[in-house]
C-alpha positions as CSV (number, residue, x, y, z in Angstrom):
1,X,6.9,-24.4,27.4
2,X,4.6,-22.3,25.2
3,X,5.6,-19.7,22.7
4,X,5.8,-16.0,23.6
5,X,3.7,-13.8,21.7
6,X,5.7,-11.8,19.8
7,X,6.7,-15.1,18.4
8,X,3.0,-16.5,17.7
9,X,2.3,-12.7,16.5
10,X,5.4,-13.5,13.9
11,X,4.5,-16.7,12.8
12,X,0.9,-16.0,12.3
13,X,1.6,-12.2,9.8
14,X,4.1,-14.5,8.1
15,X,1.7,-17.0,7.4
16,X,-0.4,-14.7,6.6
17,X,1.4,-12.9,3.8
18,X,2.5,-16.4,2.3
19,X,-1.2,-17.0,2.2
20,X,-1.8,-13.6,0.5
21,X,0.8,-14.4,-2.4
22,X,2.3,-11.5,-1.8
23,X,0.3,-8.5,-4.6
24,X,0.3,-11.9,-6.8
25,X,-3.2,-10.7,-8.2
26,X,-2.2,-7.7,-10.1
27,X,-0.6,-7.5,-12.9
28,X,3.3,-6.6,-12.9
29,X,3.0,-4.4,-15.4
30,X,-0.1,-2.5,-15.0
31,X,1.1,-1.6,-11.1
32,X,4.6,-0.2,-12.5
33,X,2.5,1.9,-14.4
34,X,0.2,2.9,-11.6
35,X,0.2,6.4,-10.0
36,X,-1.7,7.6,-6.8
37,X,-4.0,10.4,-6.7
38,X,-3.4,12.8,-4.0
39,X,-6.3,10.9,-1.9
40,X,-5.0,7.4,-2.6
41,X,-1.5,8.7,-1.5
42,X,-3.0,10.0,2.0
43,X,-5.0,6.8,2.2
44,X,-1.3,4.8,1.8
45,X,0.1,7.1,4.3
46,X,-2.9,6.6,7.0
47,X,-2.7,2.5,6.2
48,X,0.8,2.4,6.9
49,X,0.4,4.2,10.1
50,X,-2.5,1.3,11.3
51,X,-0.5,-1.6,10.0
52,X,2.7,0.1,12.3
53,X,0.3,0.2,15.0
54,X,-1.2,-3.2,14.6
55,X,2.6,-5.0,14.5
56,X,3.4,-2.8,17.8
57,X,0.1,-3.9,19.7
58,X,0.4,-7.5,18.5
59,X,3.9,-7.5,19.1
60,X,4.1,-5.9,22.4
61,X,1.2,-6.9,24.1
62,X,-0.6,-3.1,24.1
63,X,-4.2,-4.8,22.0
64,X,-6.5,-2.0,24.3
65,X,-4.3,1.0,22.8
66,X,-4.2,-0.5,19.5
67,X,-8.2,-0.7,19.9
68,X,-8.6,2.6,21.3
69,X,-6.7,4.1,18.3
70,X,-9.0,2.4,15.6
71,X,-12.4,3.4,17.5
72,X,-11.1,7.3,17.8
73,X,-10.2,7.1,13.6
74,X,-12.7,4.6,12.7
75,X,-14.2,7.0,9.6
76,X,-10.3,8.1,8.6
77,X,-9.1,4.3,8.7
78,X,-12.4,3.8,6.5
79,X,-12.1,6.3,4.3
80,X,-7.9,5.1,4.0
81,X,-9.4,1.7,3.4
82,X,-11.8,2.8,0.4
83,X,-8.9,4.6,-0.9
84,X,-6.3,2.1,-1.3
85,X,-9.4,-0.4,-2.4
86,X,-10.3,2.6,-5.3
87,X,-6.5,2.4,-6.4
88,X,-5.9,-1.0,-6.7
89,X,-9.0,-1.4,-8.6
90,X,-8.5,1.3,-10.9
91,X,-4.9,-0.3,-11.4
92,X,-6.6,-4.0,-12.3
93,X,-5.7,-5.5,-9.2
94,X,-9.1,-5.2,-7.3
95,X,-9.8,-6.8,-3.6
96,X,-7.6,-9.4,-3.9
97,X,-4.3,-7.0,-4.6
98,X,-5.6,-4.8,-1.8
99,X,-5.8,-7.8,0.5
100,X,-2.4,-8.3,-0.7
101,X,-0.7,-5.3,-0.1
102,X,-2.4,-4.9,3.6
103,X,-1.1,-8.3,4.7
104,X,2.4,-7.4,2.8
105,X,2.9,-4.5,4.4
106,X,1.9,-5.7,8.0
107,X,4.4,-8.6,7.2
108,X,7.1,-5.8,6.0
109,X,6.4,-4.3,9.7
110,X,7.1,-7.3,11.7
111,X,10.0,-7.7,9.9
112,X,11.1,-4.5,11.1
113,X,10.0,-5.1,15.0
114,X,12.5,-8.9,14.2
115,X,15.3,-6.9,13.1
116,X,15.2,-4.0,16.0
117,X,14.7,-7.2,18.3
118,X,14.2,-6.1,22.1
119,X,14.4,-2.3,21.1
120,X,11.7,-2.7,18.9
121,X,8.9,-2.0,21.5
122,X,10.6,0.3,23.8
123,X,11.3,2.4,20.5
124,X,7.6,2.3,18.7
125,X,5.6,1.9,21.9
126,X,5.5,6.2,22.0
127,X,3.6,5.8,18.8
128,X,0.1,5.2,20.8
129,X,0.6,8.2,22.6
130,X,1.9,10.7,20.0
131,X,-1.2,9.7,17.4
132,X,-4.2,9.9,20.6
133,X,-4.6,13.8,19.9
134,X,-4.5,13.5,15.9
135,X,-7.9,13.7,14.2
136,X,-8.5,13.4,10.6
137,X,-6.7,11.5,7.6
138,X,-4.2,14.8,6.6
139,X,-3.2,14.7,10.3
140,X,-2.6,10.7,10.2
141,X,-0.8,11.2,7.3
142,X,1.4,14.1,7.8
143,X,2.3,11.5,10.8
144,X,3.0,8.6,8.9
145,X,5.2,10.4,6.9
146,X,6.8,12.2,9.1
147,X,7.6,9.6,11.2
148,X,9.2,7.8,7.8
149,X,6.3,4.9,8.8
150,X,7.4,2.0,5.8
151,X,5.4,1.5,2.9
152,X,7.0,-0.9,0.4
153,X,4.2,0.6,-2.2
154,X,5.5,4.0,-3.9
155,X,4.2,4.7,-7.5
156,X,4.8,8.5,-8.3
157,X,2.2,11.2,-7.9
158,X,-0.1,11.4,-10.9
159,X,0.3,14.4,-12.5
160,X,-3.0,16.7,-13.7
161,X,-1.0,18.3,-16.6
162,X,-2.8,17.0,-19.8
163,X,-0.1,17.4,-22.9
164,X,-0.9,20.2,-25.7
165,X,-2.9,19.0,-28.3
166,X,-0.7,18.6,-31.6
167,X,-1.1,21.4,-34.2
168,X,-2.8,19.9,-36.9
169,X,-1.4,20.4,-40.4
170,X,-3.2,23.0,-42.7
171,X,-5.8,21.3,-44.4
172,X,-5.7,21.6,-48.2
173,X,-8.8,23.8,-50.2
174,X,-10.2,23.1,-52.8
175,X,-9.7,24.3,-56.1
176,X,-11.7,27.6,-57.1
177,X,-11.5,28.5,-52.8
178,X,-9.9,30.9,-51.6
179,X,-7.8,31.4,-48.4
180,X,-9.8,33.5,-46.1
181,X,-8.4,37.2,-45.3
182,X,-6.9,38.3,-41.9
183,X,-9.4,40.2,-40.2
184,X,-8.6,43.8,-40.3
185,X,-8.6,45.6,-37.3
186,X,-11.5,48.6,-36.3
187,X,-10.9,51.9,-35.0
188,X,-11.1,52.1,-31.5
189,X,-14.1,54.2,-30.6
190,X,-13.8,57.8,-29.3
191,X,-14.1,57.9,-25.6
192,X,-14.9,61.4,-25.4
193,X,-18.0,62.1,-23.6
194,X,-21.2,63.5,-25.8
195,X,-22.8,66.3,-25.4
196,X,-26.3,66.1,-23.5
197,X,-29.2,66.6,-25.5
């Protein structure tokens, strides 16, 4: 009797993630650190939304909407692909924490279809359907997260607010100097108009 293939589609992403070592590459510490630039975060969202889509195909046997999907947002799914890459490098993870997070998250997905078992399809099969007429990476987003797509991978926003600069204590002078005077203010300059000449 051979396998179904939502059982060889299981086996293979968990395989797949053990291989990974599950975002073994980066450092613990610098990723708790880590926040996501507005671009990296919509790059996150639009991942999540391909790895969903990936699980569903493989898992319920819909490959040619799966493939349709990726040819329509090939430059989005790109450009989502440059931005977690960008991220994880600028974290100290580089490719191989990318490559780690992608099958992670893919794994996190099937794990999702095990647990909804034979309602797993019939609920994410709409999916295809509802992303065909989105266009564009804030579209795919705004989706993802609407649609509360799973993404194991959070780190807050980074903020652009730069703290104050400390005031710096008054500098002693040196002897014989003396501290310079306030500037005294000037008389404001009459406004009336002069007389032509």
């Amino acid at each position: 009797m051979m396998p179904s293939r939502t059982f060889q589609a299981r086996k293979w992403l968990a395989a797949k993630a053990l291989a990974a070592g599950l975002m073994a590459a980066a450092p613990a510490s610098a990723l708790a650190q880590a926040c996501l630039q507005p671009a990296e975060k919509t790059g996150f969202d639009v991942r999540a939304l391909q790895s969903q889509l990936m699980v569903v195909a493989i898992t319920c046997g819909n490959q040619d909407d799966y493939n349709r999907f990726v040819t329509s947002n090939q430059p989005d799914l790109a450009a989502a692909y440059r931005s977690l890459f960008a991220h994880f490098r600028r974290t100290g993870g580089g490719q191989r924490a990318t490559d780690a997070f992608i099958t992670d998250l893919a794994n996190r997905h099937s794990q999702v279809g095990i647990q909804q078992g034979s309602l797993f399809c019939q609920n994410q099969m709409p999916l295809f359907q509802q992303v065909s007429a989105l266009r564009g990476q804030q579209a795919l987003a705004q989706f993802s997260t609407e649609r509360q797509i799973p993404n194991q991978y959070q780190p807050p926003l980074c903020t652009t607010a730069r703290p104050a600069a400390a005031a710096r204590p008054p500098q002693p002078r040196p002897q014989g100097e003396q501290a310079p005077r306030p500037a005294q203010p000037r008389p404001a300059a009459s406004t009336a108009a002069q007389p032509a000449r």
